[in-house]
C-alpha positions in Angstrom: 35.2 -17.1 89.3 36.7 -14.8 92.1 39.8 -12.2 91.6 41.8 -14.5 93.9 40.8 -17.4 91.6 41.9 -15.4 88.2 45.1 -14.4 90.3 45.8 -17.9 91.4 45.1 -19.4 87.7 47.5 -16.2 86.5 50.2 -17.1 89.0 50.5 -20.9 88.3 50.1 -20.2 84.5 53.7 -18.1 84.9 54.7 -20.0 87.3 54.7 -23.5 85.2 56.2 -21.0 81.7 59.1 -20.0 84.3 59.9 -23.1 84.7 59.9 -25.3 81.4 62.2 -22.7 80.1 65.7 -23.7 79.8 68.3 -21.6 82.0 69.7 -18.7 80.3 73.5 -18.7 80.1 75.7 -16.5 82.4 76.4 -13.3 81.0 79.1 -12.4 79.7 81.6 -9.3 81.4 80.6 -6.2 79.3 84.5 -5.0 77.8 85.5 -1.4 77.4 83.1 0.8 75.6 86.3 2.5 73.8 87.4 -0.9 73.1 84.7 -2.5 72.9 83.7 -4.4 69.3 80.4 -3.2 68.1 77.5 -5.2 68.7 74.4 -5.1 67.4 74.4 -2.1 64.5 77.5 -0.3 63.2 76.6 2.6 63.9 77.3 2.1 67.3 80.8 1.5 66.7 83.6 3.9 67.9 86.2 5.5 65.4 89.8 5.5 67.4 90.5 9.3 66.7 92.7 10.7 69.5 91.2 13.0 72.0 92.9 16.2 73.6 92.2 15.2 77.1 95.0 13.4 77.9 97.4 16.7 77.2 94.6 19.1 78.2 94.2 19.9 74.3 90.9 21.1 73.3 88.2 19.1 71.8 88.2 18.2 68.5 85.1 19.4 67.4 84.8 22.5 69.2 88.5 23.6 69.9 87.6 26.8 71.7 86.8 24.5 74.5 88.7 22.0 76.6 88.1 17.7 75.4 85.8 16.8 78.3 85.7 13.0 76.7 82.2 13.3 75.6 83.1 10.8 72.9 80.9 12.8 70.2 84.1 12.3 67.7 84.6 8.9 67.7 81.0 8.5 66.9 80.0 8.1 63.2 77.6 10.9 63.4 80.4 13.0 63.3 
């Protein structure tokens, strides 16, 4: 058996498991990631604490500093 044989068995053996397999749904529009629910594991999730960005505040964690959004604390490592 040549390497264009073996490529040709490969390629139909793909080929025909491409095909019997049933058409994946459309996804779906990602939302927010600050509103987003979380999905998957909760630690993921974001905790609505307010941010000094919008008032040019400084950062919650380090408030020698200006909020840059980094979103560190909202996250539940914090």
């Amino acid at each position: 058996m040549s390497t264009s044989d073996i490529r040709a068995a490969v390629d139909g053996a793909i080929r025909r498991h491409l095909e019997s397999r049933a058409p994946s749904p459309p996804p779906v529009p990602a939302a927010s990631a600050r509103t987003a629910p979380p999905t998957g594991h909760p630690s993921h999730a974001r905790i609505p604490v307010p941010d000094g960005a919008a008032s040019g505040g400084p950062c919650v964690i380090e408030p020698t500093v200006a909020c840059v959004h980094c979103g560190h604390c909202q996250a539940q490592g914090y």
